[in-house]
C-alpha positions in Angstrom: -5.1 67.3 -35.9 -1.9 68.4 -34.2 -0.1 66.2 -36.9 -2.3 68.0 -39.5 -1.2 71.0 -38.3 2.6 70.9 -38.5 2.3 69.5 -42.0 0.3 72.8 -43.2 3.0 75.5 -41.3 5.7 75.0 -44.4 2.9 75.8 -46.8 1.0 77.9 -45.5 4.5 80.1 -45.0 5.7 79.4 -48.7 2.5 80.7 -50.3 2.0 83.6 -47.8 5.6 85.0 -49.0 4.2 85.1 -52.6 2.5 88.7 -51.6 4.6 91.5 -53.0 2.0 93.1 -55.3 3.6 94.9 -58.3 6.0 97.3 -56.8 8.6 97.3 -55.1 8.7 100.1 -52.1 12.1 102.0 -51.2 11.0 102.3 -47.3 10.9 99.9 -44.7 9.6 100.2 -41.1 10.6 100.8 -38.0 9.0 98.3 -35.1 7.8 100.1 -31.9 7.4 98.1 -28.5 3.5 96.9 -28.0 2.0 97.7 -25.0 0.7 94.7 -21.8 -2.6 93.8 -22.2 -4.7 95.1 -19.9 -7.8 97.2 -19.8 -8.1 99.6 -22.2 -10.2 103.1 -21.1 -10.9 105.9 -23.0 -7.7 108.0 -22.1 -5.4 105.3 -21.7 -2.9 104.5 -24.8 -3.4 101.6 -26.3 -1.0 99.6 -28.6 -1.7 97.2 -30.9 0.6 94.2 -31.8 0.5 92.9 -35.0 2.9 90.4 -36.3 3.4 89.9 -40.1 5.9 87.4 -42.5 5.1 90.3 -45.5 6.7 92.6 -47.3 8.2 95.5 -44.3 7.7 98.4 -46.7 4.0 97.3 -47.6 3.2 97.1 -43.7 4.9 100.7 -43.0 2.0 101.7 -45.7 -0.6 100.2 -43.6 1.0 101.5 -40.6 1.2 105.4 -41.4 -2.4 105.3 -42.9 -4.0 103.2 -39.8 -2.4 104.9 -37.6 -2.6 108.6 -38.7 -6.6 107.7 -38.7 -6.3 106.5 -35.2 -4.2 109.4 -33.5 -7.2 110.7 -32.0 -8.2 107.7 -30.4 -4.6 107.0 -28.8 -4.8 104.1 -30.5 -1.2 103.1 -32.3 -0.7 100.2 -34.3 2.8 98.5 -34.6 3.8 95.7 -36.9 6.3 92.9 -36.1 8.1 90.2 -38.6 8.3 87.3 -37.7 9.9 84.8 -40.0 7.9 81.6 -40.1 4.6 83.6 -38.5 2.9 80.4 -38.7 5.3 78.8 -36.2 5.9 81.9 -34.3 1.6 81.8 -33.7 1.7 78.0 -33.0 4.3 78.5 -30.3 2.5 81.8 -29.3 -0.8 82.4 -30.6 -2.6 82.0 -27.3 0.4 83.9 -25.1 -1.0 87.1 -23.8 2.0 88.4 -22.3 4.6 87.4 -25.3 2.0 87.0 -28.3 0.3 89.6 -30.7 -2.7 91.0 -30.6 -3.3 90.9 -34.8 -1.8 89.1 -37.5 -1.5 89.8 -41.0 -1.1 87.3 -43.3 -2.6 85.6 -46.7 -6.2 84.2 -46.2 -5.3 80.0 -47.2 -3.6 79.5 -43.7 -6.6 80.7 -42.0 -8.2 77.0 -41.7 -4.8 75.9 -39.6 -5.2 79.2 -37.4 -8.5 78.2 -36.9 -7.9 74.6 -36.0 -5.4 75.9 -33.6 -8.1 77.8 -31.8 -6.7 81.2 -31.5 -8.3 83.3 -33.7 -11.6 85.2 -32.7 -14.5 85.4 -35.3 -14.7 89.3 -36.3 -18.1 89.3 -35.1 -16.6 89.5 -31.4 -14.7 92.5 -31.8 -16.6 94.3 -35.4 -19.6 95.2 -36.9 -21.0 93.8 -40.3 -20.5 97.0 -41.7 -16.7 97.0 -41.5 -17.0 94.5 -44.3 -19.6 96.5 -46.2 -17.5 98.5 -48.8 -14.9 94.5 -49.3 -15.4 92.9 -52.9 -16.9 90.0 -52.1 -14.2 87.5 -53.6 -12.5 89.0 -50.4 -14.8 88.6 -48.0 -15.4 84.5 -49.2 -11.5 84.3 -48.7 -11.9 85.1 -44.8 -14.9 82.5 -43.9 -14.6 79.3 -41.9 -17.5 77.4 -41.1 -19.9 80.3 -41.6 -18.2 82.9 -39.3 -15.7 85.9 -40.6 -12.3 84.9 -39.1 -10.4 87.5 -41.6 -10.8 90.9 -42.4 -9.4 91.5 -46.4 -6.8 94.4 -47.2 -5.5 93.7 -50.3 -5.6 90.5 -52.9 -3.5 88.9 -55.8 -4.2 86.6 -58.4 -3.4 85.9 -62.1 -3.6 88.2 -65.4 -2.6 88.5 -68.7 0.9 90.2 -69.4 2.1 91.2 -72.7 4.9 92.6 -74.7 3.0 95.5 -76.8 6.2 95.4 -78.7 5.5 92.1 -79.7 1.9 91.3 -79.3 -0.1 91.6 -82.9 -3.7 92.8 -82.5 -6.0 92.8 -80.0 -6.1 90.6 -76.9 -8.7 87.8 -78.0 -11.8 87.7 -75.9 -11.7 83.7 -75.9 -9.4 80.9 -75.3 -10.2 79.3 -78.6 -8.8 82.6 -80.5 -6.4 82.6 -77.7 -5.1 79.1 -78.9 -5.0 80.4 -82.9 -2.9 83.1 -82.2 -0.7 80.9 -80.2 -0.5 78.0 -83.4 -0.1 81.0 -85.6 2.8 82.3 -83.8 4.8 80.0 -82.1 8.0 78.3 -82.9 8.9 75.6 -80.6 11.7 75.0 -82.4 13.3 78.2 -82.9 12.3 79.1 -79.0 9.9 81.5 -79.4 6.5 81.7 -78.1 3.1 83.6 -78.3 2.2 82.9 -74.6 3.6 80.9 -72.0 2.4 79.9 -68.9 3.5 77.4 -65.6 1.1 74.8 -67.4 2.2 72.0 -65.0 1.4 74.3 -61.7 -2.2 73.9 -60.0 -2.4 77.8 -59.4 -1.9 78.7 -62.8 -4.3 76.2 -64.2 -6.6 77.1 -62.2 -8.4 79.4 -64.4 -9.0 76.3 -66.8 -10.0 74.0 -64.1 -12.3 76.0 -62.1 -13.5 77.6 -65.1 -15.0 74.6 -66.3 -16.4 73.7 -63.2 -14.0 71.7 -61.5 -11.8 71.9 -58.3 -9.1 70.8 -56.2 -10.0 70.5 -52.9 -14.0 71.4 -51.9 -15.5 73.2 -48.7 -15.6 69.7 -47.0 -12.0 69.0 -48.0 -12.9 66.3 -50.4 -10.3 66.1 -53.7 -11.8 66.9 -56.7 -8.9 65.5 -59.0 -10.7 63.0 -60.3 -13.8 64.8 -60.8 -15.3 64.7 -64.5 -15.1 68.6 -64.7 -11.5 68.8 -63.5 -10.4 66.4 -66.2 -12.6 68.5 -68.5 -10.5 71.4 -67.8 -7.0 69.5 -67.4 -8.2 68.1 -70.6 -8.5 71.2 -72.7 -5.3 73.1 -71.0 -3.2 70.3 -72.7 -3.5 71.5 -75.9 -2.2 75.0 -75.1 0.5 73.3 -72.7 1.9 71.7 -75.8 2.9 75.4 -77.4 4.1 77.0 -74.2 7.5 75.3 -73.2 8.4 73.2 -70.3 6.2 75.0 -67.9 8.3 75.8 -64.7 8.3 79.6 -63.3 12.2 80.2 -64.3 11.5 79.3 -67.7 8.9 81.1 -68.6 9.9 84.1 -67.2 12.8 84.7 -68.5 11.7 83.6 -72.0 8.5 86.7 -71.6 11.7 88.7 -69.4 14.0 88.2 -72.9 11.5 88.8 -75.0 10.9 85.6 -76.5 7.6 85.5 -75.6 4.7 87.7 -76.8 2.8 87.0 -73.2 2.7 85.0 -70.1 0.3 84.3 -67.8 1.1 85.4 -64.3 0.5 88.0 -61.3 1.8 91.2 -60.2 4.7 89.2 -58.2 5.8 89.2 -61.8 5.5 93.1 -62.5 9.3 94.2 -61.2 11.1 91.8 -63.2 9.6 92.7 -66.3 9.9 96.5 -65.7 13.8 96.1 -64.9 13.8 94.3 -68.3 12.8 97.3 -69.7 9.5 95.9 -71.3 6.7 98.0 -72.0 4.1 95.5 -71.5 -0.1 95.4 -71.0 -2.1 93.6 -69.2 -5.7 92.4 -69.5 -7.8 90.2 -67.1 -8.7 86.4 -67.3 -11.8 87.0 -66.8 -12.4 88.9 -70.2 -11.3 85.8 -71.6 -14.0 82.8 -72.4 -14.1 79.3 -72.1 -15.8 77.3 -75.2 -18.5 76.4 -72.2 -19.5 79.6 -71.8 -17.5 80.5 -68.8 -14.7 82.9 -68.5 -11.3 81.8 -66.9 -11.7 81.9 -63.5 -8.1 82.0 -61.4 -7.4 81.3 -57.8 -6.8 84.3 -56.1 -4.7 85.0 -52.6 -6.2 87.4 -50.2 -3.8 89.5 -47.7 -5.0 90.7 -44.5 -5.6 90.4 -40.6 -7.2 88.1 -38.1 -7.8 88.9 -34.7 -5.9 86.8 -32.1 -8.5 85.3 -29.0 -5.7 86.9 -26.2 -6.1 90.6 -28.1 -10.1 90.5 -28.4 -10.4 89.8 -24.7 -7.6 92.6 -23.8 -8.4 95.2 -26.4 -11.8 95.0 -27.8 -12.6 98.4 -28.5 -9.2 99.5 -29.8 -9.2 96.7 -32.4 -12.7 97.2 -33.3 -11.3 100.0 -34.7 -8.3 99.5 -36.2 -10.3 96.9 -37.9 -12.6 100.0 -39.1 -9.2 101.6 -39.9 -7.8 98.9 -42.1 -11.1 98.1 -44.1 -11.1 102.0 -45.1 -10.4 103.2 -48.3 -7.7 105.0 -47.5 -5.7 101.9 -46.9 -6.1 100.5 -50.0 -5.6 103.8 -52.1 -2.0 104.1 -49.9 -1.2 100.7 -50.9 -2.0 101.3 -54.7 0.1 104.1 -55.3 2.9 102.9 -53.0 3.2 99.5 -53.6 0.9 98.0 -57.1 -1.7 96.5 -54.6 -4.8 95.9 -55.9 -7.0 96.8 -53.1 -9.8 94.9 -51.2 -12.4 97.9 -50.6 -14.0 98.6 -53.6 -14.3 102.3 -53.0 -10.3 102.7 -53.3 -10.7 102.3 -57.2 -13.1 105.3 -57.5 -9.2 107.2 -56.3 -8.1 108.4 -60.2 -4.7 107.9 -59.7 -5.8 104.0 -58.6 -8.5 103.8 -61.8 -5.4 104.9 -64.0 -3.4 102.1 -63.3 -3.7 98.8 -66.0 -2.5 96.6 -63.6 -4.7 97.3 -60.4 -7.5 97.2 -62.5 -7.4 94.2 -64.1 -6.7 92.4 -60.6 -9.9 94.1 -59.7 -12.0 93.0 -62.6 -11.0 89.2 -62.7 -11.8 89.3 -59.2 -15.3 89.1 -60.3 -14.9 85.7 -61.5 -11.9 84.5 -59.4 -12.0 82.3 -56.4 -10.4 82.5 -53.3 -7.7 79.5 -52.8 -9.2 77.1 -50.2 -8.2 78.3 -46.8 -8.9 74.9 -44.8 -5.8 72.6 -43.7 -6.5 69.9 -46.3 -5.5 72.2 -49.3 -1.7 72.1 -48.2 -1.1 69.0 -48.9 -2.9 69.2 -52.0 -0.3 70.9 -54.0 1.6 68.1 -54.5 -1.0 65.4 -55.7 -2.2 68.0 -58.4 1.0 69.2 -59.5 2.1 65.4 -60.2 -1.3 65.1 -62.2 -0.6 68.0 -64.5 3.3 67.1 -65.2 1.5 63.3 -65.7 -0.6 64.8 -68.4 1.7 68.4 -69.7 4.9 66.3 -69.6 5.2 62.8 -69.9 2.0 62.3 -72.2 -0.2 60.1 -69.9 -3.8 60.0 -70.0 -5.9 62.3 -68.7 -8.4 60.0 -67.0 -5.7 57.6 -65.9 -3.5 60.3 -64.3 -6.3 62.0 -62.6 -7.4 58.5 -60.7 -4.0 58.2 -59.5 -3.3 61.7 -58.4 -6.9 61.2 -56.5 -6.0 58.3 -54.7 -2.6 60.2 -54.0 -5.2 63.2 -52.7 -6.8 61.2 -50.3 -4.1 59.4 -49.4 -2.1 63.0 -48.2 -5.8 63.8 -46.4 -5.8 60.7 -44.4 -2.0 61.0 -43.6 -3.0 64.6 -41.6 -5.3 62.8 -39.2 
C-alpha cells in the first residue's frame, strides 16, 4: 500500500491543479499563523489551519466569507499553500504540532488520503444536515467506503463552448445531429473545424464512455477497458474523432482560441483564454445533449473542497464543526461565483440572480445532473495511462477497437497489480 501510495501523489497533484474555475481573480491572500492545538472553550480563540495546492485568490474568497460568518464565534480560518499538498500531508498529515487541521483540495485524491489514515469521516466532527443543501453529484464525489470523508465547495467538469460568431443555428440536442453539423462543416483539409475536442484524452471522452454505460475504473477498482459498454462508447466517439484534428489540448485550443473552430468541448479552465482572444462565445451543457441509446453525455466531473485531518477533529471539534457549517453555506458559493466563475456545490447559491445570470455557472450546474464524479480511490491514478494509450490506439493509429481495448485492459491490471 505504501508503494500504492507514492505512485498516486504525482497524480493526484497534477489533476488537483486543474481547478481554476472560469475567472481569473486580481487578489491573492495573505497567510496568518494557525494557532497549537489544544482545547478549545467557548471564549478561547481558535484558529483553523488549512492547507491548500489551489488557486490563492479563490481561497482568500473562501477565507473572507468563512470567516466574516465565524467572527462571532472567535473562530478564524487561515489557508496555507503548500506545493505538492499531497506530499506535504504524507510527510505531515498526522503531525499535530506542524500539520493542518483542514485541507482543501479536489475530491479524486481522497482514496490515497484515506489509505494514509489521516482523514476523519465528517460524521465525527458534522451533522447530516451540513450536507443537506450539496447537489448530490458532490456529495458521491466525497464518499469512501460508505462514510463522508469530504465536504464539497465547488465542482468542474466539461461543457460545450462556442463561437456565436461562427456557430450556425441552434446547439443540436443529440450527438447524431451533433455529428451532421460537424460533416457539414468541416474541412480537414483547409484546417477548419465545427468542433474539436481532446478525443484521445480519458476525461474528455468520458461523456461518450460513461454515457453509454461504460467505465474506467469501478467502485472496487476493477478496469473496465475492456468492458463491452466502454468499447460501445469508444466505438462511437471514433467517428467524431476523425473530424476533430489530432486531439491534444494545445491543438485544439488554439484552433477554437483562432477561431478556426466553431466549438470545442472543454471546461471553465478554458474560459480565460478564450475571453483574452476576444471571442464572444456560448456555452450549453452535455447533458442537453443525447446519445442514440437514449442517454445524454454524461462527463467526469472534479469536485473541490475540504477534508478534516484526524490531529484537527480530536483538537478542535467544535470549531470545525462549524467552519464546516460555514463552508457548506450558500454564501460561499455565491462569493465564489461572482469572484472567480465557480460553479458552486450548494444548490441554493444558484437561486443568487447575479449567479442564475451567468451561462457558464449554469450549465456546470445542469450537467451536473448527469455527470459523475471521477473515481476518488488510489487505483484510478494509474489508470490514466492505460486508457489514454487505448484511445490514441483507436483515434490515432486506426487499430481495432476490440483489439486495443484487450490490451489496454491487460495494461489496466497490470498498473493495479504493480501498486500492491
Amino acid at each position: 500500500m505504501k508503494k500504492a501510495i507514492s505512485l498516486l501523489l504525482s497524480a493526484a497533484l497534477a489533476l488537483g491543479m486543474l481547478a481554476g474555475c472560469g475567472q481569473t481573480p486580481s487578489s491573492a491572500p495573505q497567510s496568518g499563523s494557525a494557532a497549537a492545538p489544544g482545547s478549545e472553550t467557548a471564549t478561547e480563540p481558535v484558529t483553523i489551519k488549512i492547507w491548500h495546492d489551489g488557486d490563492e485568490a479563490i481561497m482568500q474568497t473562501i477565507a473572507d466569507t468563512v470567516n466574516s460568518q465565524l467572527s462571532g464565534d472567535n473562530i478564524t480560518v487561515t489557508f496555507e499553500k503548500k506545493t505538492g499538498l499531497s506530499d506535504q500531508l504524507k510527510l505531515y498529515g498526522s503531525d499535530a504540532a506542524n500539520g493542518p487541521d483542514m485541507y482543501f483540495y479536489a475530491h479524486d485524491s481522497l482514496g490515497t488520503f484515506v489509505a494514509m489514515d489521516i482523514l476523519a469521516p465528517l460524521s465525527e466532527v458534522a451533522g447530516a444536515d451540513v450536507l443537506s443543501d450539496a447537489l448530490p453529484m458532490t456529495v458521491e464525489a466525497g464518499q469512501i467506503g460508505g462514510e463522508q470523508y469530504f465536504l464539497p465547495v465547488y465542482f468542474e467538469t466539461l461543457v460545450f463552448l462556442y463561437n456565436k460568431a461562427l456557430w450556425q443555428g441552434d446547439i443540436p440536442t443529440t450527438t447524431e445531429d451533433l455529428y451532421a453539423y460537424m460533416q457539414a462543416n468541416t474541412d480537414t483539409a483547409a484546417g477548419t473545424y465545427a468542433v474539436v475536442n481532446q478525443h484521445s484524452t480519458a476525461y474528455n471522452v468520458s461523456p461518450f464512455i460513461n454515457g453509454f454505460g461504460g467505465y474506467i475504473l469501478n467502485e472496487e477498482g476493477q478496469p473496465g477497458l475492456n468492458d463491452p459498454k466502454t468499447i460501445e462508447g469508444v466505438e462511437y466517439n471514433k467517428k467524431f474523432a476523425a473530424l476533430q484534428a489530432d486531439g491534444d489540448y494545445n491543438t485544439v485550443t488554439t484552433l477554437f482560441n483562432e477561431g478556426k473552430a466553431a466549438a470545442i468541448i472543454g471546461g471553465p479552465w478554458l474560459v480565460s483564454g478564450i475571453r483574452d482572444a476576444g471571442i464572444d462565445f456560448g456555452v450549453a451543457s452535455l447533458s442537453d445533449m443525447t446519445l442514440p441509446n437514449g442517454n445524454p453525455l454524461a462527463p467526469y466531473a472534479g469536485v473541490q473542497g475540504v477534508g478534516v485531518l484526524k490531529t484537527g477533529a480530536e483538537a478542535h471539534p467544535e470549531a470545525i464543526g462549524k467552519v464546516l457549517a460555514a463552508l457548506a453555506s450558500p454564501e460561499v458559493g455565491v462569493a465564489l461565483a461572482k469572484s472567480s466563475g465557480c460553479a458552486p456545490a450548494n444548490s441554493k447559491a444558484y437561486e443568487d440572480p447575479e449567479v442564475a445570470a451567468d451561462e457558464l455557472i449554469v450549465a456546470i450546474q445542469k450537467t451536473a445532473e448527469t455527470a459523475q464524479p471521477m473515481p476518488n480511490i488510489p487505483e484510478m491514478g494509474v489508470l490514466w495511462g492505460p486508457a489514454e494509450s487505448f484511445l490514441v490506439a483507436v483515434n490515432k493509429s486506426g487499430e481495432d477497437v476490440a483489439t486495443a481495448a484487450e490490451t489496454a485492459q491487460q495494461a489496466a491490471l497490470q498498473a493495479i497489480a504493480d501498486m500492491q
